[in-house]
Backbone as CSV, one residue per row, in Angstrom:
resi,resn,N_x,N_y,N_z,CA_x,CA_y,CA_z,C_x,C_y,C_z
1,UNK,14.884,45.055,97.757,16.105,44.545,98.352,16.053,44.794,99.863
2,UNK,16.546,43.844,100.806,16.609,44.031,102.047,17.889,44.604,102.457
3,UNK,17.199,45.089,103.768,18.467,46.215,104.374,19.370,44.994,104.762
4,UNK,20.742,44.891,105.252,21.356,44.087,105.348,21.097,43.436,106.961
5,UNK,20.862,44.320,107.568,20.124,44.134,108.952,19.103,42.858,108.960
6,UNK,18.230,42.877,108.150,17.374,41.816,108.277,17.435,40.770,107.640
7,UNK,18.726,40.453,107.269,19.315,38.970,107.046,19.843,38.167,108.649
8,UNK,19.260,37.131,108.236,19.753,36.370,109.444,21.130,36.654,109.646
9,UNK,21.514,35.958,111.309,23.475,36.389,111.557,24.165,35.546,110.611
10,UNK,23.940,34.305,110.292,24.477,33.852,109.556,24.706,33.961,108.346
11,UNK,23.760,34.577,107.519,23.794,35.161,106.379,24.915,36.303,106.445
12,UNK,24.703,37.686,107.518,25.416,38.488,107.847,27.139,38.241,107.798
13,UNK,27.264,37.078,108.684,29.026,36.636,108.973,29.117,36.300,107.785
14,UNK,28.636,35.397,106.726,29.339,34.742,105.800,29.448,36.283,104.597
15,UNK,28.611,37.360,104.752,28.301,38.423,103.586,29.649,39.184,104.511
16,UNK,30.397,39.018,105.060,31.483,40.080,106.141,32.452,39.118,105.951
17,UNK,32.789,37.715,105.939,33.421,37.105,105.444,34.029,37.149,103.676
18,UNK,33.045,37.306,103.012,33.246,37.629,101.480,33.986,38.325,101.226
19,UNK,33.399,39.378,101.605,33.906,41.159,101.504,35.275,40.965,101.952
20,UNK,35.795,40.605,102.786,37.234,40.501,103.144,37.440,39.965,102.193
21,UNK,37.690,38.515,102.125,38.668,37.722,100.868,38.122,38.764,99.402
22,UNK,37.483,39.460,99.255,37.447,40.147,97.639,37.959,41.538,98.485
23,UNK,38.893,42.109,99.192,38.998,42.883,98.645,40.336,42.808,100.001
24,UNK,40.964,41.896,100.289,42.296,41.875,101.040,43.023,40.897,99.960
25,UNK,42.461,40.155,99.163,43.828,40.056,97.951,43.305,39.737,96.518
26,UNK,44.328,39.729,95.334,43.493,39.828,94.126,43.049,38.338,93.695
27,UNK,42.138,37.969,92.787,41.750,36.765,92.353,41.265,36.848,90.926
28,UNK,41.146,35.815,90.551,40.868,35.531,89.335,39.697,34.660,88.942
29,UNK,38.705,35.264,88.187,37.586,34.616,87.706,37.370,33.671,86.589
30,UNK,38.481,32.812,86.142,38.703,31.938,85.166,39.697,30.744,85.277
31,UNK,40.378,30.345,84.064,41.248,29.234,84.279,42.445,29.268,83.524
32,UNK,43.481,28.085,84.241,44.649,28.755,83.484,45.243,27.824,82.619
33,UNK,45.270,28.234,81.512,45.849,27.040,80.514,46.997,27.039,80.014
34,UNK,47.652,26.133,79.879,49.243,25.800,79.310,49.115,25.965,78.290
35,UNK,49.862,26.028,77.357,50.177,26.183,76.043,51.596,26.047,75.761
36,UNK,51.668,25.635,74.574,53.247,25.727,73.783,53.207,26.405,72.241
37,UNK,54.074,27.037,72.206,53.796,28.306,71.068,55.356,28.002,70.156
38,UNK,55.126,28.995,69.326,56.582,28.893,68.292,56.868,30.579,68.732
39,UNK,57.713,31.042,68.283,58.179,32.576,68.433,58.312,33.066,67.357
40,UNK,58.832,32.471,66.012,59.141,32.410,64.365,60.622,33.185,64.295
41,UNK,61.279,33.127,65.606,62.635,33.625,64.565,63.392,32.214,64.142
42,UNK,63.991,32.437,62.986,64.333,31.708,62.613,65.807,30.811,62.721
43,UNK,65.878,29.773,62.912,66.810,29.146,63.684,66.902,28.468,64.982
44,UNK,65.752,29.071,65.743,64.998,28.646,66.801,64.868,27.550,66.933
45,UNK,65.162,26.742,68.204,64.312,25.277,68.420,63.079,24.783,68.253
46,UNK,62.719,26.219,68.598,60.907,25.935,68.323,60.526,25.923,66.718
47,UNK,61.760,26.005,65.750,61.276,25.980,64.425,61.219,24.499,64.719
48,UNK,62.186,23.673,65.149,63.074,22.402,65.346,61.454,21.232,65.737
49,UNK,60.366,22.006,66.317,59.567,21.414,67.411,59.603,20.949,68.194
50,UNK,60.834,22.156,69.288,61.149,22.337,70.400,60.369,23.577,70.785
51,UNK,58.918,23.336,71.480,58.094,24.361,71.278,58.271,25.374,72.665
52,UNK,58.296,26.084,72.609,58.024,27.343,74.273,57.108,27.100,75.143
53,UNK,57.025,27.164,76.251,56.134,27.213,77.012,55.895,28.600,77.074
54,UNK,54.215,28.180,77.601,53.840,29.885,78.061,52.207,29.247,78.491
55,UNK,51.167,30.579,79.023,50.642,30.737,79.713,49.068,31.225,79.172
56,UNK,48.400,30.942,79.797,47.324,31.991,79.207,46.255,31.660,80.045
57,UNK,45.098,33.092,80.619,44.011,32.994,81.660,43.105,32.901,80.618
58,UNK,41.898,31.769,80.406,40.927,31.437,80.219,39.812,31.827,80.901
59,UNK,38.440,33.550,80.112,36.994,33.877,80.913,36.365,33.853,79.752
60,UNK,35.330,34.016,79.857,34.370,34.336,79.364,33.912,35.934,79.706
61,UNK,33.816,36.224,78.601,33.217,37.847,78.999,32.401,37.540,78.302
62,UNK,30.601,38.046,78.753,29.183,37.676,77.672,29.194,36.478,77.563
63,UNK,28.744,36.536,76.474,28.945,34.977,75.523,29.759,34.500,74.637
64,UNK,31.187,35.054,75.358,32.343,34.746,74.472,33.310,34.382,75.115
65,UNK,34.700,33.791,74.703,35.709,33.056,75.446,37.109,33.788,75.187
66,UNK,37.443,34.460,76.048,38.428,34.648,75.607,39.800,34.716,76.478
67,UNK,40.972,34.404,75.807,42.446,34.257,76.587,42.897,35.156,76.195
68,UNK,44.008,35.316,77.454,44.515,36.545,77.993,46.303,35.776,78.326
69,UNK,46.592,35.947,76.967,48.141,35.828,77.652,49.129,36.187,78.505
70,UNK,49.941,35.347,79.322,50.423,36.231,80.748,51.657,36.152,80.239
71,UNK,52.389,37.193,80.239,54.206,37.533,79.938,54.616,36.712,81.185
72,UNK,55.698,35.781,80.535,56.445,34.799,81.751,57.092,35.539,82.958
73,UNK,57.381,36.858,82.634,57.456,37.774,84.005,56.770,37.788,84.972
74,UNK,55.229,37.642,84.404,53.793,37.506,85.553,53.278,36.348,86.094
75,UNK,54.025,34.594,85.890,53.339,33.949,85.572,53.063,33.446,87.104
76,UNK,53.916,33.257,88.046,54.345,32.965,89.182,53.106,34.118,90.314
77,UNK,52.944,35.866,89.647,52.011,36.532,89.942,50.752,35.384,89.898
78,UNK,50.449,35.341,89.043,48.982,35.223,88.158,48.994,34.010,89.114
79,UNK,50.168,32.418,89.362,49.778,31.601,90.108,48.787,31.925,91.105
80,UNK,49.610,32.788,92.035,49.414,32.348,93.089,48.184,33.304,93.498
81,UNK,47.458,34.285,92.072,45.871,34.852,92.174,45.232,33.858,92.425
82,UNK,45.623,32.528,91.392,44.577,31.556,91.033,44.245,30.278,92.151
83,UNK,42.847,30.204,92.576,43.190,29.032,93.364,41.975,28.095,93.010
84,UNK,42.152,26.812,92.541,40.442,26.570,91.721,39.343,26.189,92.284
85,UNK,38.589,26.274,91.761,37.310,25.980,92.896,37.066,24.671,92.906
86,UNK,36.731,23.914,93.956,36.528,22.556,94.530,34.660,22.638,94.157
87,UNK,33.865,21.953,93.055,32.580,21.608,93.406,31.957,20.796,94.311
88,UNK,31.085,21.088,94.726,30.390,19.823,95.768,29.311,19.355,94.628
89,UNK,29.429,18.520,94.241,28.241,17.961,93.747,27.586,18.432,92.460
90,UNK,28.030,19.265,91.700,27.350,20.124,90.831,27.771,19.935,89.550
């Protein structure tokens, strides 16, 4: 591995650039999916299929997929972690 010194400057600014945005605010490594759920008490609209909204972060950990439901308390949080990535070409 090279010392960080002997990366070109440009390599340097953009590796000093990084480091800021990961560690001056939080982010999120996945995606965020809508959903509509039932609650099961009974009498509910959502028995009616008047369903709830709600939330959930979509990763992969390994080779597996898994969601992470966000309590509607957090959801407005969790927005504004998330910002999605734009591909060029890929």
């Amino acid at each position: 591995m090279k010392h960080r010194g002997q990366f070109a400057r440009s390599e340097r600014v953009a590796r000093s650039q990084l480091a800021k945005l990961v560690h001056e605010q939080p982010f999120l490594c996945g995606s965020l999916v809508p959903l509509q759920r039932v609650c099961g008490k009974p009498g509910c609209k959502c028995s009616r299929g008047e369903l709830h909204p709600g939330l959930c972060v979509a990763l992969r950990v390994r080779d597996k997929r898994k969601m992470i439901y966000v309590p509607q308390a957090m959801e407005a949080t969790v927005r504004r972690w998330y910002r999605p990535i734009r591909r060029c070409g890929i």
